[in-house]
C-alpha positions as CSV (number, residue, x, y, z in Angstrom):
1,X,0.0,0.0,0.0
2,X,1.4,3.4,-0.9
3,X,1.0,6.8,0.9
4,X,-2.1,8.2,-1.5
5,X,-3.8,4.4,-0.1
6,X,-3.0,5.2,3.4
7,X,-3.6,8.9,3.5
8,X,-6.7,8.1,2.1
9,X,-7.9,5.3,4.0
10,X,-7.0,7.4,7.2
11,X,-9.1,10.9,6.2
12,X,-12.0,7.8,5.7
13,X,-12.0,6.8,8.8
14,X,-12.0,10.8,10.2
15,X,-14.7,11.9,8.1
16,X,-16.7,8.5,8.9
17,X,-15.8,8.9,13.0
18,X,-15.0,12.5,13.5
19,X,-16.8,14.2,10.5
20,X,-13.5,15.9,9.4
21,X,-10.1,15.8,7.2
22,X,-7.2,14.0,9.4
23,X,-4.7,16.9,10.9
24,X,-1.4,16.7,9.3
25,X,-0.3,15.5,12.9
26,X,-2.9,12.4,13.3
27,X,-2.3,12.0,9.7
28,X,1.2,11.1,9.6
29,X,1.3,9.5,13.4
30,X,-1.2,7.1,11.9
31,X,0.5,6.4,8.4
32,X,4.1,5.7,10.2
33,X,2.5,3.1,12.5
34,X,0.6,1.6,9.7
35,X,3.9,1.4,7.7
36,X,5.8,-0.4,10.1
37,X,2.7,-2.6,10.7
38,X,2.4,-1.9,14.4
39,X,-1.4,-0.7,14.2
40,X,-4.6,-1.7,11.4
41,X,-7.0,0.2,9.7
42,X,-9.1,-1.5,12.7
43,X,-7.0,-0.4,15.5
44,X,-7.2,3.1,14.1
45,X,-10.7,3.1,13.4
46,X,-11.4,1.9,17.3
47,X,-8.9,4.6,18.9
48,X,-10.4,7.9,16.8
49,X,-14.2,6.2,18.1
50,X,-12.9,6.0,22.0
51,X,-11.1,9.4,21.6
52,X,-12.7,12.4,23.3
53,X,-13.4,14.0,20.5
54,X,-14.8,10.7,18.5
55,X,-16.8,9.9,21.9
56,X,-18.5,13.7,21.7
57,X,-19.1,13.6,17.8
58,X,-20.6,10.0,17.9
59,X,-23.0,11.4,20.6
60,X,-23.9,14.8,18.1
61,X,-24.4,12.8,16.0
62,X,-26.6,10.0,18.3
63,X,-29.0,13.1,19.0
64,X,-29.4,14.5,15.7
65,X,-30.3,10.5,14.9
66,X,-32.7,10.4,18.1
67,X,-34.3,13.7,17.6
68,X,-35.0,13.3,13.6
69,X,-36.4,9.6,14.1
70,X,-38.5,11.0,17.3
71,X,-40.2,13.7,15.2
72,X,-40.4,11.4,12.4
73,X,-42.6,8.8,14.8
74,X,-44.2,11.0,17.3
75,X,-44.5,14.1,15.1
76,X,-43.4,16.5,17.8
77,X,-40.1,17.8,18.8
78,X,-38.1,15.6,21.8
79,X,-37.5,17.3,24.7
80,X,-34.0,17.7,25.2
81,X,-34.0,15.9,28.9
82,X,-35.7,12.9,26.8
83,X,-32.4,13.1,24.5
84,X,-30.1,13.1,27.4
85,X,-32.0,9.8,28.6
86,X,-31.6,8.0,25.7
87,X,-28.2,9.4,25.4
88,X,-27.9,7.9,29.0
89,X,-29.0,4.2,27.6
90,X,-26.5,4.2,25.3
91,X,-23.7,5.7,27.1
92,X,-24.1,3.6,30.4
93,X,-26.0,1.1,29.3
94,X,-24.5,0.0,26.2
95,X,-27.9,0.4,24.0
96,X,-27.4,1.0,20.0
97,X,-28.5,3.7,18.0
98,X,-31.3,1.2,16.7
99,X,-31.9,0.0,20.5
100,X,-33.3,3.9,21.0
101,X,-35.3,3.9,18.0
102,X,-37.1,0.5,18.9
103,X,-37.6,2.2,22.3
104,X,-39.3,5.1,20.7
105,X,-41.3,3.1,18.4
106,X,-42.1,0.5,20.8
107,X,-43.3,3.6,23.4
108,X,-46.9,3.8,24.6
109,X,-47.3,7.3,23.0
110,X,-46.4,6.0,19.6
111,X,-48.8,3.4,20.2
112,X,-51.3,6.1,20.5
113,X,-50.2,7.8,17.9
114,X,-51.1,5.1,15.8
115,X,-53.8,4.3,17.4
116,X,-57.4,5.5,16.2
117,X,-59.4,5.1,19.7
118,X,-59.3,9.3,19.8
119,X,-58.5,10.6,16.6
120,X,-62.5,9.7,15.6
121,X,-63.2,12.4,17.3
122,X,-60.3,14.7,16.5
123,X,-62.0,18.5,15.6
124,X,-60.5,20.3,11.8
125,X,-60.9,23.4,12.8
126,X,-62.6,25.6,9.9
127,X,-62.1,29.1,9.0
128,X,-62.3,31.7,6.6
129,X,-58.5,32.7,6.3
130,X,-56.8,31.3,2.8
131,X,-54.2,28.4,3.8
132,X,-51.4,30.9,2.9
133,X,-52.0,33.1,5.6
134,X,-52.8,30.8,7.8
135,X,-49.0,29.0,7.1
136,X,-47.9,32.8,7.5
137,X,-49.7,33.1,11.0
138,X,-48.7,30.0,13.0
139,X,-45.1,30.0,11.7
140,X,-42.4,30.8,13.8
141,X,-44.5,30.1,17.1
142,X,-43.4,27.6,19.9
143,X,-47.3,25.7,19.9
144,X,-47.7,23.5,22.6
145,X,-51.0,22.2,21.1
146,X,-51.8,20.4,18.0
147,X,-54.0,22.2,15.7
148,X,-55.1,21.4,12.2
149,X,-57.0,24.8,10.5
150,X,-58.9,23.6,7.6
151,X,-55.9,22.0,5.7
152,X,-52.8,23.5,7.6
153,X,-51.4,21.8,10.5
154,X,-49.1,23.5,13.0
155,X,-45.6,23.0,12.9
156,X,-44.1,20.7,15.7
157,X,-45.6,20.5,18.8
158,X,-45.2,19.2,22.5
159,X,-48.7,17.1,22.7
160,X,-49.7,14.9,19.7
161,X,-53.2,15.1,18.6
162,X,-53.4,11.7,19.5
163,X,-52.7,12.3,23.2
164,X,-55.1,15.5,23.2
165,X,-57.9,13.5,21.8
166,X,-57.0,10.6,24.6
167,X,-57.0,13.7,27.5
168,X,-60.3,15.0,26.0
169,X,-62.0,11.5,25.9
170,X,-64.2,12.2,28.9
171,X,-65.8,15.7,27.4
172,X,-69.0,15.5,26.3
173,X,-69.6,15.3,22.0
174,X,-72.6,17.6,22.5
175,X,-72.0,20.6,24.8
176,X,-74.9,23.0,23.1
177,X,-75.6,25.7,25.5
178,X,-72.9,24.4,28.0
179,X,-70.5,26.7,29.2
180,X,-66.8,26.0,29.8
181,X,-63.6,26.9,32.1
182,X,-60.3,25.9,30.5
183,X,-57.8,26.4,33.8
184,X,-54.0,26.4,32.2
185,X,-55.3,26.9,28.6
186,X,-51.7,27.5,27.2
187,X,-52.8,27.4,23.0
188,X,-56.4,26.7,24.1
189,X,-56.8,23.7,21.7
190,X,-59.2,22.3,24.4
191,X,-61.6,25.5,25.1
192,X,-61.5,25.7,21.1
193,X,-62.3,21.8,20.6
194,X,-65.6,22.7,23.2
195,X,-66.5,25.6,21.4
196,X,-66.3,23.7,18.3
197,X,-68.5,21.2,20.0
198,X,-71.2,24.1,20.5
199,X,-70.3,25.4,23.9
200,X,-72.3,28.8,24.3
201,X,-69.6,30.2,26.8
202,X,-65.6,29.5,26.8
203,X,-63.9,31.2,29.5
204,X,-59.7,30.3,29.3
205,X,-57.6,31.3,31.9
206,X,-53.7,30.8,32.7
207,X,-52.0,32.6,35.7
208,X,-49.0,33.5,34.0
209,X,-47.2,33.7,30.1
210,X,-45.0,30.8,30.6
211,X,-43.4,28.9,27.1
212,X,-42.5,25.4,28.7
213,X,-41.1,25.1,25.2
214,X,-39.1,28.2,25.6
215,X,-38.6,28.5,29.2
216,X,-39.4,32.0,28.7
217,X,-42.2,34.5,30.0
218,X,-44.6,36.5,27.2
219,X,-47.9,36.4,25.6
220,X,-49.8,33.0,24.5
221,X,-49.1,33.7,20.5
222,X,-50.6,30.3,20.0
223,X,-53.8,31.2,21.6
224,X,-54.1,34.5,20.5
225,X,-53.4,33.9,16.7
226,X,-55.5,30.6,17.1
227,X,-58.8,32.6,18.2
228,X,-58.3,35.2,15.4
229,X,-57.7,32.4,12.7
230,X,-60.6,30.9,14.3
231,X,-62.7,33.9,14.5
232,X,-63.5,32.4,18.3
233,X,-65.7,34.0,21.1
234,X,-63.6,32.0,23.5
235,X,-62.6,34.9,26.2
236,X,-59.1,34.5,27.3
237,X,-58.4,36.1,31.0
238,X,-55.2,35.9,32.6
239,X,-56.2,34.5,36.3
240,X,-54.5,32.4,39.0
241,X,-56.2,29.3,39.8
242,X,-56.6,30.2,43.7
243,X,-58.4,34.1,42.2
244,X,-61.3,32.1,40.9
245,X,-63.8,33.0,43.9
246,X,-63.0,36.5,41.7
247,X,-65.3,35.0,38.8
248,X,-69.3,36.2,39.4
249,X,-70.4,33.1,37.7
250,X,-70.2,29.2,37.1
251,X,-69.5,26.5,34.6
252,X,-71.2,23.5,33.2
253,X,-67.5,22.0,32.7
254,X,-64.1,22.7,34.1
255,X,-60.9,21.5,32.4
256,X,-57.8,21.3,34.1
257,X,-55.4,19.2,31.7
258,X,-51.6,19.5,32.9
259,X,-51.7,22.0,35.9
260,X,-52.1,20.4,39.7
261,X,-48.7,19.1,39.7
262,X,-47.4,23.0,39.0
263,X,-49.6,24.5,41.9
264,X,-47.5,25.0,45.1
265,X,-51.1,23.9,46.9
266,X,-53.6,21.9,44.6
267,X,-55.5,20.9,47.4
268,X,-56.8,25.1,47.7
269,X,-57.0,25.1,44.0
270,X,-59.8,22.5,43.8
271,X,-61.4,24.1,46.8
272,X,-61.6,27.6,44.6
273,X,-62.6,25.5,41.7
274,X,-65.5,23.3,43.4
275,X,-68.0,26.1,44.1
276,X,-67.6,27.0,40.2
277,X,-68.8,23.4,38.7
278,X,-71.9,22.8,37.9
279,X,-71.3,19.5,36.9
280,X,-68.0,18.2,36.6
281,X,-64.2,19.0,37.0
282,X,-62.1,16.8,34.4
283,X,-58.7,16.8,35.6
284,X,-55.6,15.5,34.1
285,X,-51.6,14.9,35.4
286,X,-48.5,12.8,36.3
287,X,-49.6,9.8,38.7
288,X,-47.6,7.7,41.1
289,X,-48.3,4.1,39.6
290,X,-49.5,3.0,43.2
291,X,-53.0,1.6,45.5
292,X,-51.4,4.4,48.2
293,X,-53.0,7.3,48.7
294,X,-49.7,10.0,48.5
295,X,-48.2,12.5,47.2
296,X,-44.9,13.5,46.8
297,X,-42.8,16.4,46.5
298,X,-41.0,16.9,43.0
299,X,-37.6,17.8,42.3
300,X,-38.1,19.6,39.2
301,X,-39.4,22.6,38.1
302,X,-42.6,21.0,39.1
303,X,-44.3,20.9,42.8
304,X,-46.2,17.6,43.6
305,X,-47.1,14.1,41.6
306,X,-50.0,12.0,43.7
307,X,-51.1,8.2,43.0
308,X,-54.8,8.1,42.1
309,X,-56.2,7.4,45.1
310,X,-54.6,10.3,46.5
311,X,-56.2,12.3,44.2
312,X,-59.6,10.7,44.2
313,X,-59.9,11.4,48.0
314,X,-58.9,14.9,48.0
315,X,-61.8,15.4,45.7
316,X,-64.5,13.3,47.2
317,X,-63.1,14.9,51.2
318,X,-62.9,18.8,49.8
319,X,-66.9,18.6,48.6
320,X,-67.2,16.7,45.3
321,X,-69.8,13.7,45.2
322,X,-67.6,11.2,43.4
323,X,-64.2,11.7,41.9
324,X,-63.0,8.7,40.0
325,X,-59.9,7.8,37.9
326,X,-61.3,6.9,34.1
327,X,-58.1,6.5,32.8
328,X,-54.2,6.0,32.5
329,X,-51.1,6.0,30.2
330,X,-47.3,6.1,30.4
331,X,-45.6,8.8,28.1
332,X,-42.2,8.1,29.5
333,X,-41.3,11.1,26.9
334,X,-43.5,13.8,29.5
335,X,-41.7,12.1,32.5
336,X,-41.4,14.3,35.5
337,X,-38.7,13.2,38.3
338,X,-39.2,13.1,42.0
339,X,-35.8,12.4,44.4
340,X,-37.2,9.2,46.3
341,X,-39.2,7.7,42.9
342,X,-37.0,8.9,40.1
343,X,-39.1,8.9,36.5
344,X,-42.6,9.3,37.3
345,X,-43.6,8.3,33.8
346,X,-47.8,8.0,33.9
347,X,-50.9,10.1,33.0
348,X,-54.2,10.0,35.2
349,X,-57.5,11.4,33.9
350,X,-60.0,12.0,36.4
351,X,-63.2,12.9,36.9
352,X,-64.8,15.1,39.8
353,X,-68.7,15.3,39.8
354,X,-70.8,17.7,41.6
């Protein structure tokens, strides 16, 4: 083999390993050793994928290969604590590139998003705005929510359809002349998806413009440019949960999808909130996956995750007539941590009735 064979097998193996042209130095180390046969294409090949810098490039390159195939199954951008998990697998644990990707496929959520248990009942959202300024509206916006407008669907998003529909499985088809209050409405795709089902009276409220996407504080774009492409009556108010003894009315329906766990004290948010049902509070959030009625304190950005039970009899003890589990799921992609139970990985959805 002459020097053009081994210069050139050697920059191979850098742009394969390291994504890179071989440094002059590396270059000629390499092509002494393999000229007095004391090291193989092999060897070399195994040293540049154990170097530092092979070790950090095979992991860039590990995410970009998690995150693509994540968005490509689930639709939805990863969230980058979910990357450093897998990363996790394969760095401790010794899982493959295609290990992670049978993991994601194999997940519960992409069973749902295959699934077509909820999507029946999935809402296409009509308007009056031409799909190019519609594409011109939603672009550029950090949506939380899943929304399709006619024939435009929002770019990426946290929550799939498929796990929105499964959250709003217990709201009623028919809610002409019902009125609504969506507590934590972040895009509003649920306090649209009941006025779409002919809710008379929306009323959305969050306590605060918080992205979780971002991690930044400002206005609810999604919302807002959702209700204008929309045309909604939907009223959005910006209200914290324990200031609802504020509101001079009540609701046939209360939402609260993806907030207890936030609250510094849930237990006085469900006291404000029962004097304002009517009928029923449906309530989603992380669950401890035990009989045990507790609750725990989270370590995260997060305050509390309860088991069931717990939950269920803080409703029935604070005034509600029954409050009953109807449903679970693990989305080990949502996962929350607490110190003494690590990845608290399951969804509850509950239902409180007056």
């Amino acid at each position: 083999m002459n020097d053009e064979h081994y210069r050139e097998n050697i920059n191979n193996l850098y742009e394969k390993i390291l994504f890179r042209d071989a440094d002059n130095a590396g270059l000629n180390h390499f092509m002494s050793l393999l000229k007095k046969k004391e090291i193989t294409l092999e060897q070399i090949e195994k040293k540049l994928i154990e170097s530092e810098e092979g070790k950090g490039k095979h992991l860039d390159r590990c995410r970009e290969m998690i995150r693509n195939h994540f968005k490509k199954v689930m639709e939805r951008q990863i969230d980058q604590d979910d990357i450093e998990h897998f990363i996790m697998l394969i760095t401790r644990d010794g899982l493959s590139i295609e290990d992670v990707k049978k993991l994601i496929n194999d997940s519960p959520e992409a069973e749902i998003k295959k699934s077509t248990n909820f999507l029946k009942y999935a809402p296409v959202f009509i308007t009056s705005i031409s799909e190019s300024k519609i594409k011109t509206m939603i672009q550029s916006i950090p949506w939380y929510h899943y929304f399709k407008f006619g024939n435009v669907e929002t770019p990426p998003s946290r929550t799939s359809i498929n796990f929105q529909m499964w959250t709003a499985q217990g709201i009623p088809l028919d809610l002409a002349g019902k009125s609504i209050l969506d507590v934590g409405t972040n895009n509003g795709f649920y306090s649209f998806l009941c006025e779409h089902r002919g809710a008379t009276r929306v009323l959305a409220i969050d306590s605060e413009e918080f992205n979780i996407l971002t991690k930044t504080y400002g206005d609810f774009e999604g919302f807002d440019v959702g209700r204008r492409i929309l045309n909604s009556s939907v009223q959005y108010k910006k209200m914290n949960v324990y200031d609802l003894d504020k509101l001079n009315e009540t609701f046939d329906f209360v939402l609260m999808f993806g907030v207890y766990y936030h609250l510094a004290n849930p237990v006085l948010a469900l006291q404000k909130i029962l004097p304002k049902v009517n009928n029923s509070l449906f309530l989603t959030g992380h669950i401890i996956d035990t009989e045990e009625p507790i609750m725990y304190y989270s370590t995260n950005h997060n305050w509390w995750v309860a088991s069931p039970s717990c939950l269920v009899k803080i409703g029935e003890r604070i005034g509600f007539r029954k409050a009953e589990l109807l449903d679970t799921i693990r989305i080990p992609q949502s996962a929350m941590e607490t110190k003494s139970l690590g990845k608290i990985e399951k969804h509850g959805l509950f239902k409180f009735s007056k």
